[in-house]
C-alpha positions in Angstrom: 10.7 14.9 8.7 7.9 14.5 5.8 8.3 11.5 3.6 8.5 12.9 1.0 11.5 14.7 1.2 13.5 11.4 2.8 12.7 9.8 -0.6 15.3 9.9 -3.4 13.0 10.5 -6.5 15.5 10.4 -9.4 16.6 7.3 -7.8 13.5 5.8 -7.4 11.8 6.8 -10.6 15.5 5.3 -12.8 14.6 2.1 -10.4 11.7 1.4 -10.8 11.0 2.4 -14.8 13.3 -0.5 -15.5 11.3 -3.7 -15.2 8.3 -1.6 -17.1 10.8 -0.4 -20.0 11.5 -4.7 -20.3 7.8 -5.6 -20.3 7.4 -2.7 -23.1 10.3 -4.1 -25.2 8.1 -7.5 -25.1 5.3 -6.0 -26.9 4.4 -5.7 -30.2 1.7 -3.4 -30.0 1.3 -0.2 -29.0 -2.2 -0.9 -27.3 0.2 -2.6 -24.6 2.8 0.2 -25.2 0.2 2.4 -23.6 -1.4 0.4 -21.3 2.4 -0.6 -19.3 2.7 3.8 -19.4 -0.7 4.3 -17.7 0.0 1.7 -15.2 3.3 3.0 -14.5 1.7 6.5 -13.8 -0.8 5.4 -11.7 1.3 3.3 -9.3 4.0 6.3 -9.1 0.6 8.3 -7.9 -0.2 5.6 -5.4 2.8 5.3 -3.5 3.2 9.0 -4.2 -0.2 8.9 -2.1 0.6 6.3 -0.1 4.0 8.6 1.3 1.4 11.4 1.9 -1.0 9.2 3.8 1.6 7.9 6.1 2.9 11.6 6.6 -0.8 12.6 7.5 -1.2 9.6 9.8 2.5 10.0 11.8 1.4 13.5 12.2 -1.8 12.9 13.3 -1.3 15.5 16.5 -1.2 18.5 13.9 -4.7 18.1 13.4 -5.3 16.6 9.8 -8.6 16.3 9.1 -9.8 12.1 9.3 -12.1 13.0 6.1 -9.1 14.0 4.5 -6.6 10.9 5.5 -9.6 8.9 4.7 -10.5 10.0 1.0 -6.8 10.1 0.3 -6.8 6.6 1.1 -9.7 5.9 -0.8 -8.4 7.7 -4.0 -5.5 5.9 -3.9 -7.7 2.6 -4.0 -9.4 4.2 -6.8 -6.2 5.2 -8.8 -4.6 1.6 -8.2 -8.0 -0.2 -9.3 -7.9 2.5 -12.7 -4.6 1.2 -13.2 -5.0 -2.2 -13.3 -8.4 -2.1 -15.1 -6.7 -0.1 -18.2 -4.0 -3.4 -17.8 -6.8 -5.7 -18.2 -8.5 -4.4 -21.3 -5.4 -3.7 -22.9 -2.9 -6.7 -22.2 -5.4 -8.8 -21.2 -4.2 -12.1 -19.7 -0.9 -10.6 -19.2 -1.7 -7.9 -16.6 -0.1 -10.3 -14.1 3.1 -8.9 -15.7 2.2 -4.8 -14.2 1.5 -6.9 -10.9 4.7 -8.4 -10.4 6.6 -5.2 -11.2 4.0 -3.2 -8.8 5.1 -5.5 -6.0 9.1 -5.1 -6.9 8.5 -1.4 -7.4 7.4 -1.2 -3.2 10.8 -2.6 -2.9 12.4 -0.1 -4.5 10.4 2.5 -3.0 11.8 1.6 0.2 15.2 1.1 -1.7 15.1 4.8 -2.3 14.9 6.2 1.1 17.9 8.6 1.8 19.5 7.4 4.8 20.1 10.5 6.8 
């Protein structure tokens, strides 16, 4: 069965928007406002990614493509590093903050899988 489909996304999505909505209500400006929404896109896009990559590699026998695994990989690298950048010129020192909650938001991607 695909990841994708094992995951429940309402779940996760009501989960994991939780710690971000408290590190927004910290903020006074809307610099950091936008910079906590960016990161919160691109880390649902990673593991989003990262459920896609896994799917490709289980079901390596169907003949995916390596390129294709690979620059998925690699993109989702690219979109995590994005993410983290726009935290640094924005927040600043606290970018640690987005870090922590990327790190409980894995949890809670696992959290979310449907038990079937």
């Amino acid at each position: 069965m695909l990841y994708e489909k094992k995951i429940n996304f309402a779940k996760y999505l009501l989960i994991s928007f939780l710690p971000y909505l408290v590190g927004m209500s910290l903020e006074q400006s809307l610099d950091a406002f936008i910079a906590y929404l960016i990161i919160y896109t691109c880390i649902v896009i990673n593991h989003i990614m990262l459920l896609t990559g896994v799917n490709m590699l289980v079901n390596a026998a169907q003949g995916y493509d390596r390129v294709i695994i690979v620059s998925l990989f690699i993109g989702k690298m690219v979109i995590l590093f994005l993410g983290i950048s726009v935290g640094v010129h924005f927040i600043g020192n606290k970018v640690i903050i987005p870090v922590i909650f990327y790190i409980i938001q894995i949890f809670v991607l696992v959290f979310s899988l449907k038990r079937l």
